[in-house]
NUDOKE-748250 format. One record per residue (C-alpha): residue number from 1; residue in one letter; y, z, x. Coordinates in steps of 0.5 Angstrom, whole numbers, plus 500, padded with zeros to 3 digits. Each point is the difference from the previous one (the first is absolute). Layout:
<pts>
NUM:a:Y:Z:X
...
</pts>
This chain:
<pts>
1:x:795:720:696
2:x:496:499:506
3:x:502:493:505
4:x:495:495:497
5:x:502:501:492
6:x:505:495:498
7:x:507:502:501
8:x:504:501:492
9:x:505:497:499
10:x:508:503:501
11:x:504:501:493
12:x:506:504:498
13:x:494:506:497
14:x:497:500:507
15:x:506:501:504
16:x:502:505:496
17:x:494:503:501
18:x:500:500:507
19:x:507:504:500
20:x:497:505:496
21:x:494:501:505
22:x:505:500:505
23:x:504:506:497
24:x:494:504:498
25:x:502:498:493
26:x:495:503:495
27:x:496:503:506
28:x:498:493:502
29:x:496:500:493
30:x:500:493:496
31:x:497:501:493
32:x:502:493:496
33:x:497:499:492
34:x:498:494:496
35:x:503:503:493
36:x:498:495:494
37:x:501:501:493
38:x:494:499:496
39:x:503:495:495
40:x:496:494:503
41:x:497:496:505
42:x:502:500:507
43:x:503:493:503
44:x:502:497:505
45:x:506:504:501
46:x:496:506:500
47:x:496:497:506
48:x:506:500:503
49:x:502:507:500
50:x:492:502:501
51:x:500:498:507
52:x:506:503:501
53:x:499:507:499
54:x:492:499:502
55:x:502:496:506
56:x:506:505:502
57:x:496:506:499
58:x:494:498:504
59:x:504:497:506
60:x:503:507:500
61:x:495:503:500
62:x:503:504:494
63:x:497:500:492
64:x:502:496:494
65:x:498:503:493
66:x:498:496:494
67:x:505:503:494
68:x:500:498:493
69:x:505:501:497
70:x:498:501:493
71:x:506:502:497
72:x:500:495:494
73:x:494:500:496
74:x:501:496:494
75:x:500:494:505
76:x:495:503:505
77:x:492:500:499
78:x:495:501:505
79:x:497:493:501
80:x:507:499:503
81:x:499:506:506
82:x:492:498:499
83:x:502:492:503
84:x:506:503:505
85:x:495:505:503
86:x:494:493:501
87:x:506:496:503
88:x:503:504:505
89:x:494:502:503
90:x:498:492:499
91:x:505:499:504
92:x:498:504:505
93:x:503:507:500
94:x:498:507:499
95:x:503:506:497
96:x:495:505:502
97:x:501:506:496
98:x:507:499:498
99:x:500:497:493
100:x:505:503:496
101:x:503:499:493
102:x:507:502:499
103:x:497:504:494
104:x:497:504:505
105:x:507:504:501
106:x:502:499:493
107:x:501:508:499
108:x:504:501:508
109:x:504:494:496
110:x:501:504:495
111:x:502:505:504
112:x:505:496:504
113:x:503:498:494
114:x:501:508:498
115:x:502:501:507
116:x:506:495:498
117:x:502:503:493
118:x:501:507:503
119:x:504:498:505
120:x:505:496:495
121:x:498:493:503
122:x:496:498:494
123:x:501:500:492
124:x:497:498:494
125:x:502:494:496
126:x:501:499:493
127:x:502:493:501
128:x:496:494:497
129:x:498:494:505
130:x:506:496:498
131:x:504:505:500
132:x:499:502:507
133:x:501:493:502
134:x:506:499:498
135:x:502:507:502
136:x:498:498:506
137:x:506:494:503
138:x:500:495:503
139:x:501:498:507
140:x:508:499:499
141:x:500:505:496
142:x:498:508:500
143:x:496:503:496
144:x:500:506:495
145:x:497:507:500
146:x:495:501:494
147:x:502:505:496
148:x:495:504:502
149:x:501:501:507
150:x:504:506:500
151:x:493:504:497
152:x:499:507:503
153:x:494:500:505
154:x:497:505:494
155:x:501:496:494
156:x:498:493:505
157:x:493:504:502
158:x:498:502:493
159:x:501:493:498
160:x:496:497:505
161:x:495:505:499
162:x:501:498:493
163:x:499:493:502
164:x:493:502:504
165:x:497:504:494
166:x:500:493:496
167:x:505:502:495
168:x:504:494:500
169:x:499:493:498
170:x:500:495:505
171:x:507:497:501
172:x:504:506:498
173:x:501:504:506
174:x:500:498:508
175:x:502:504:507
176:x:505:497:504
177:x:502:502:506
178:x:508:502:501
179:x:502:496:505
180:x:507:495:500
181:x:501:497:495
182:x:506:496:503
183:x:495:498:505
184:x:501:493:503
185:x:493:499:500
186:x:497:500:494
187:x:493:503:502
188:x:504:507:501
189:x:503:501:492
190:x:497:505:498
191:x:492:496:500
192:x:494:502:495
193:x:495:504:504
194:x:496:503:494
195:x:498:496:493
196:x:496:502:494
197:x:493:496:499
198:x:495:502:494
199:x:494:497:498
200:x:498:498:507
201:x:493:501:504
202:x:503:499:507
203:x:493:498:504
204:x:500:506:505
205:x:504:505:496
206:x:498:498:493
207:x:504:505:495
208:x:502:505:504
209:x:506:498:500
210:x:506:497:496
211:x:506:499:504
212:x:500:495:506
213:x:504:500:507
214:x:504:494:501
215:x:499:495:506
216:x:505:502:504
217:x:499:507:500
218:x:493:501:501
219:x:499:493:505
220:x:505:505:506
221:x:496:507:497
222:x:494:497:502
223:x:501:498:507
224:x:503:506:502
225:x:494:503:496
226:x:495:496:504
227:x:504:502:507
228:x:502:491:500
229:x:505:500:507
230:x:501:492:498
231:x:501:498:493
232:x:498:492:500
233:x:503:496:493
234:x:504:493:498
235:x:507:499:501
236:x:501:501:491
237:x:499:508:502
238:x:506:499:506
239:x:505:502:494
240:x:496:507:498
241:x:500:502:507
242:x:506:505:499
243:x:497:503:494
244:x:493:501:504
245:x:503:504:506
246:x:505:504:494
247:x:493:502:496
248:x:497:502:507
249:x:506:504:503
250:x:501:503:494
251:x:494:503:499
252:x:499:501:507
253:x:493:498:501
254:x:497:502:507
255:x:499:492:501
256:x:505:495:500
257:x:497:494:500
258:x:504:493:503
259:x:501:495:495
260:x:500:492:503
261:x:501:494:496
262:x:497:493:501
263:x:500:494:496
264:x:496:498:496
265:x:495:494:500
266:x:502:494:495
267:x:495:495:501
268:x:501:493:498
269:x:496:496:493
270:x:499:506:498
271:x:503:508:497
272:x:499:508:503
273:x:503:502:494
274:x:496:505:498
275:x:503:500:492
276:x:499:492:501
277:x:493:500:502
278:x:498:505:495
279:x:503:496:495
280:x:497:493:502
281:x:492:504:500
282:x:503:503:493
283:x:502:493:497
284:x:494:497:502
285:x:503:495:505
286:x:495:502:505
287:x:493:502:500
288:x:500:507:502
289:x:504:505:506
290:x:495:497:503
291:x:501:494:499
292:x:500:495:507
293:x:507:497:498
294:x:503:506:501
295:x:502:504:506
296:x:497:506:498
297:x:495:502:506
298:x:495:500:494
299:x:502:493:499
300:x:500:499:507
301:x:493:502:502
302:x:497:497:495
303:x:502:493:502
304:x:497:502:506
305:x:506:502:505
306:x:498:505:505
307:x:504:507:503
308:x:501:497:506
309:x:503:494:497
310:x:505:504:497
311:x:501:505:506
312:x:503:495:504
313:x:504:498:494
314:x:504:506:500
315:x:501:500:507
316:x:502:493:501
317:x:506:501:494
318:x:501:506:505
319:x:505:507:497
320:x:507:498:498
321:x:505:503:496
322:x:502:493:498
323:x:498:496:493
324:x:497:495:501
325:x:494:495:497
326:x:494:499:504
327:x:497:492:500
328:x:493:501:496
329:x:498:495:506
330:x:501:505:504
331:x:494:504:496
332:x:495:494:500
333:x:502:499:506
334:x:497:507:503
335:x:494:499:495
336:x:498:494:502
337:x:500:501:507
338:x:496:506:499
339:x:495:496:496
340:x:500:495:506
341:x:498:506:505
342:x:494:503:494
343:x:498:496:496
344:x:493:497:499
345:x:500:493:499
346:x:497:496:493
347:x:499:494:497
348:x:502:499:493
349:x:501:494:495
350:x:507:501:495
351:x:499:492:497
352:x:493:499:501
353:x:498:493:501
354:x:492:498:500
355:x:497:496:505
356:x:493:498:500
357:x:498:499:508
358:x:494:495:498
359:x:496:500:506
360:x:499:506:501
361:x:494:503:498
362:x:499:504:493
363:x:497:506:501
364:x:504:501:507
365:x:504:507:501
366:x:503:500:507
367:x:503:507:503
368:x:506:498:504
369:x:504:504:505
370:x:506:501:499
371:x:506:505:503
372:x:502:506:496
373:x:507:499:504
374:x:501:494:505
375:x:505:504:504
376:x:495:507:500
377:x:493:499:503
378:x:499:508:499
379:x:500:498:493
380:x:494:496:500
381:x:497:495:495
382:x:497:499:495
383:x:495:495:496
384:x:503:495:495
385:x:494:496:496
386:x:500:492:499
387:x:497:496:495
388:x:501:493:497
389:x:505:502:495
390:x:506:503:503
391:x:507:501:497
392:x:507:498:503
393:x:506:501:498
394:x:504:493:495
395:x:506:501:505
396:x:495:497:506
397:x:499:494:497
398:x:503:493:499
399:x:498:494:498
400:x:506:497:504
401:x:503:503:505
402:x:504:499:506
403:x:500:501:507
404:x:503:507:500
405:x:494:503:495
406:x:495:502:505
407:x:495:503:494
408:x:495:496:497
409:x:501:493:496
410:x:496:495:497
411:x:497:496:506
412:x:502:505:504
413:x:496:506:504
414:x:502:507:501
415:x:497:507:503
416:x:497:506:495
417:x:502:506:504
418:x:496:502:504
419:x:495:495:498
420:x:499:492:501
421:x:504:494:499
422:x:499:497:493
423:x:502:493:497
424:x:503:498:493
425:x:496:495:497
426:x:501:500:493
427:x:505:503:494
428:x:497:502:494
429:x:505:500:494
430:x:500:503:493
431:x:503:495:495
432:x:507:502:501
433:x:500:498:506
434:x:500:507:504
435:x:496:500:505
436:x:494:505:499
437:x:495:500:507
438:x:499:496:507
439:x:494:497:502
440:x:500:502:508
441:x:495:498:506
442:x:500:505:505
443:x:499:499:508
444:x:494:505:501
445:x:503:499:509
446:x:506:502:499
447:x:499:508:498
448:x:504:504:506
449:x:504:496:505
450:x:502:493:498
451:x:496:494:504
452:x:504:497:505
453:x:504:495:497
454:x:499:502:494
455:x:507:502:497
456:x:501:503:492
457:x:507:501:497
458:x:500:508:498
459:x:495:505:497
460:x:499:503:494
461:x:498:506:496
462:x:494:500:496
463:x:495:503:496
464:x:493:499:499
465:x:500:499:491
466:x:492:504:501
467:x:502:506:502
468:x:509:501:500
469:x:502:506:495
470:x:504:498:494
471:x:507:503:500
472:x:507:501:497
473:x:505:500:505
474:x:508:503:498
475:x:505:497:504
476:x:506:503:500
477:x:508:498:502
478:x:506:504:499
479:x:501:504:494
480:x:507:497:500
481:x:504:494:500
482:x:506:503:503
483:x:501:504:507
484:x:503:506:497
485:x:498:501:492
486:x:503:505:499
487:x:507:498:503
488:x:501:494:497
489:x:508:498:497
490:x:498:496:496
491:x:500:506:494
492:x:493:499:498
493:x:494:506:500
494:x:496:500:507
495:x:494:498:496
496:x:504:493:498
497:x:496:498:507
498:x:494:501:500
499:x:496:495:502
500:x:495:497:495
501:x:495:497:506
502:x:500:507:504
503:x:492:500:498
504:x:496:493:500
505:x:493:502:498
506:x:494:494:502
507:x:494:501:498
508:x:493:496:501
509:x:501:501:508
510:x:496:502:505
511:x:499:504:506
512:x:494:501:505
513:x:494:504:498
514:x:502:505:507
515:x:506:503:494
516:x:494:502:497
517:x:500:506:504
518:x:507:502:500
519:x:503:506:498
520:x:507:500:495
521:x:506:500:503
522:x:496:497:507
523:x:504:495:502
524:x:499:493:503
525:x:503:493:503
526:x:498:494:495
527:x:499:495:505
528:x:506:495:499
529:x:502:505:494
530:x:504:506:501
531:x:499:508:501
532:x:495:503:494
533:x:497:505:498
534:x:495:503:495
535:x:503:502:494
536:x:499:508:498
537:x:497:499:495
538:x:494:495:503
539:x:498:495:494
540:x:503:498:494
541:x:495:497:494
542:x:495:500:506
543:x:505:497:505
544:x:503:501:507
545:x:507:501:499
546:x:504:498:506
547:x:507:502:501
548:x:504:496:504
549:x:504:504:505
550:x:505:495:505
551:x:499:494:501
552:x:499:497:507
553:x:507:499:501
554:x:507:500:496
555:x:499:495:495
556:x:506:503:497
557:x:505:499:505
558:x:497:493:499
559:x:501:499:492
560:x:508:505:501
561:x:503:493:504
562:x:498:495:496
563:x:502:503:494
</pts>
């Protein structure tokens, strides 16, 4: 790391790491991986993990690989290993040339499991699922061995080949390992490491194969084949451990890779359960893995979040190994901060009100300056089209007001942005009452600078009606009522929480005709707004599509006191 890069923050990993370069552990190599399994998309969680491994690695100088582990496939496809590969590298890292499926070592798996039955350390098991569960124990009580386990390596050989050749029904038969089956941690009782799966077309084997390797057994194997020094994963995997040290001392792999565990990110009002969010894009509850109320990466950024938003999230959560649930202010709070920094500036009218400027002349169009980003001359300025009929927002207007309004009232002046100081001077109404369009008066001496003496109240954002671009703007809230949905006492399912206005859409509003030009998933400042952005998908019936991505500041925080 050269002097003028920022320092990375210390944690529990990297001080480890640092004892390992100065005892010239692992020929002073770090060779770190992201392991997903391909069974859904990433989330907010992965992020976390990501930055992990990729920032370990780069700021050692090492390597990190992307694995698959594509050991399941009757829940994995490769639209899954499609979307992880497009956010990994969203977020800004890069593999190179190691991308990798566990797949690719499905026979040196095989191999390995051969190697374990000839050294009488595994067995083939007639039990069935249940039966193996209840075999099993529990945690006060031992388990009991199958009355399988006392095979010969022989008979346990030809069966497993037996096994491999497709010649029994899926269920029928699984190969454990023989380990303790009176073990205090019950990971080490005798675990599965093989079971059968016909009538799948895995996405990188297809049929070639109809016995799969467990989890735990080819996560380890992986990495010591991958030459990993540090494996990098949660907190869950902290009681498997034991197990992924006996597979790899007891195959005697040249590679034996050290195991660190950290906790996993909760984050509140909403779940990283992967099994949850399958189930709320399953169940219709959400539009979509990409959906921008969830906190997959693809939901993320299509509600405008940026990489380095998220990058700096991790590193203010930091690298523990205590749980804990992370403030989603915290996370709005790194991407409005990092919007504030980027993003252009715009006008858009979410409740707009006409207003007819009758002095000013019909056929009139004026280009007015206006600042791209009124903190940032580098990003220059662009020119905003003024016409008789303009559209303001209903919010910044009342009939009647007091002193503290500072918008506009009837009688009363206020500024359009960037533009002239306008009066109220008549309210047209519909015959309910509703107020539909203000008759104004403009003060063509007042663009710039006010006069000397001259005082107005506020200012507000505006489109000219002529030339403002129709759109539906999505605004979205939390996805949950309550912090922690999936750990509510009160016994009921986590779906119970959702919240019913997590997406208020508006339609009939406008933005200026300078978004015309403006790419899906570009992000901008609304004036007076929030943070938004172009919606992947552009158009809907002819119309932009707009989603919000955070409010100017917490709102949130705001509503949670008073209730």
């Amino acid at each position: 790391m050269s002097d003028t890069e920022k320092p990375a923050p210390s944690n529990f990993i990297r001080n480890i790491i640092d004892a390992d370069f100065a005892s010239n552990k692992n020929e002073g190599r770090v060779h770190t991986r992201f392991p997903p399994e391909p069974n859904g998309y990433l989330h907010i969680g992965h992020a976390k993990s990501i930055c992990l491994n990729f920032g370990v690695a780069q700021d050692y100088k090492g390597l990190c690989n992307l694995r698959f582990d594509d050991t399941n496939p009757h829940k994995e496809n490769i639209e899954y290993v499609t979307a992880i590969k497009e956010d990994v590298q969203w977020l800004g890292f890069d593999w190179e040339d190691r991308l990798f499926f566990s797949s690719d070592y499905f026979q040196q798996l095989h191999d390995y499991a051969v190697a374990l039955i000839k050294k009488g350390k595994a067995y083939v098991c007639e039990l069935s699922a249940e039966e193996i569960r209840e075999y099993r124990g529990t945690l006060t009580e031992p388990g009991k061995a199958s009355p399988n386990r006392d095979r010969s390596v022989e008979e346990n050989l030809e069966l497993f080949e037996q096994m491999r050749a497709g010649k029994f029904p899926d269920g029928s038969k699984v190969l454990r390992t023989k380990i303790d089956m009176a073990s205090p941690n019950m990971n080490l009782r005798d675990p599965a490491i093989y079971r059968i799966r016909h009538g799948v077309v895995h996405h990188q084997t297809g049929e070639e194969w109809c016995i799969y390797p467990m989890y735990d057994f080819t996560h380890c194997l992986s990495d010591a084949i991958e030459g990993i020094t540090h494996s990098l994963c949660t907190l869950e995997f902290e009681d498997h451990r034991p197990l992924y040290d006996w597979f790899l001392d007891t195959l005697e792999t040249p590679q034996h890779p050290q195991q660190i565990e950290f906790s996993r990110l909760s984050l509140q009002y909403t779940v990283t359960s992967k099994r949850k969010l399958t189930q709320l894009v399953e169940n219709g509850y959400v539009h979509g893995w990409d959906d921008p109320r969830l906190p997959t990466i693809a939901g993320l950024r299509r509600r405008g979040y940026t990489p380095t938003a998220l990058r700096t999230f991790c590193e203010r959560i930091g690298i523990t190994k205590a749980d804990n649930t992370v403030e989603m202010a915290l996370l709005e709070s790194c991407i409005r901060e990092d919007l504030d920094k980027n993003a252009m500036r715009r006008m858009a009218v979410l409740h707009p009100l006409k207003v007819i400027i009758e002095n000013y002349p019909e056929d009139k169009v004026e280009l007015l300056d206006a600042a791209n980003h009124p903190k940032d001359e580098s990003k220059g300025s662009r020119k905003v089209p003024l016409s008789r009929e303009v559209y303001i927002d209903t919010n910044d207007f009342r009939e009647e007001a007091s002193r503290k309004f500072k918008r506009l009232v009837s009688g009363g002046e206020v500024r359009l942005r960037n533009a002239y100081v306008i009066r109220c001077n008549e309210i047209i109404k519909d015959e309910h009452g509703e107020i539909i369009e203000l008759r104004c008066s403009y003060d063509p001496d007042t663009l710039g600078a006010n006069p000397e003496g001259r005082k107005v109240k506020g200012v507000i954002h505006w489109v000219s009606a002529q030339h403002a671009l129709p759109a539906e703007i999505r605004l979205y809230d939390r996805l949950f009522t309550h912090p922690t949905p999936d750990a509510a006492k009160e016994d009921k399912e986590f779906t119970a929480y959702l919240n019913p206005n997590s997406l208020h859409t508006l339609t009939n509003c406008y933005v200026e005709s300078n978004l015309a030009e403006a790419a899906p998933g570009e992000q901008f400042q609304f004036e007076r707004e929030g943070y938004f952005c172009l919606d992947t998908g552009g158009l809907s019936e002819g119309v932009l599509v707009y989603n919000r991505t955070v409010g100017l500041r917490d709102s949130w925080a705001k509503i949670e006191q008073k209730s």
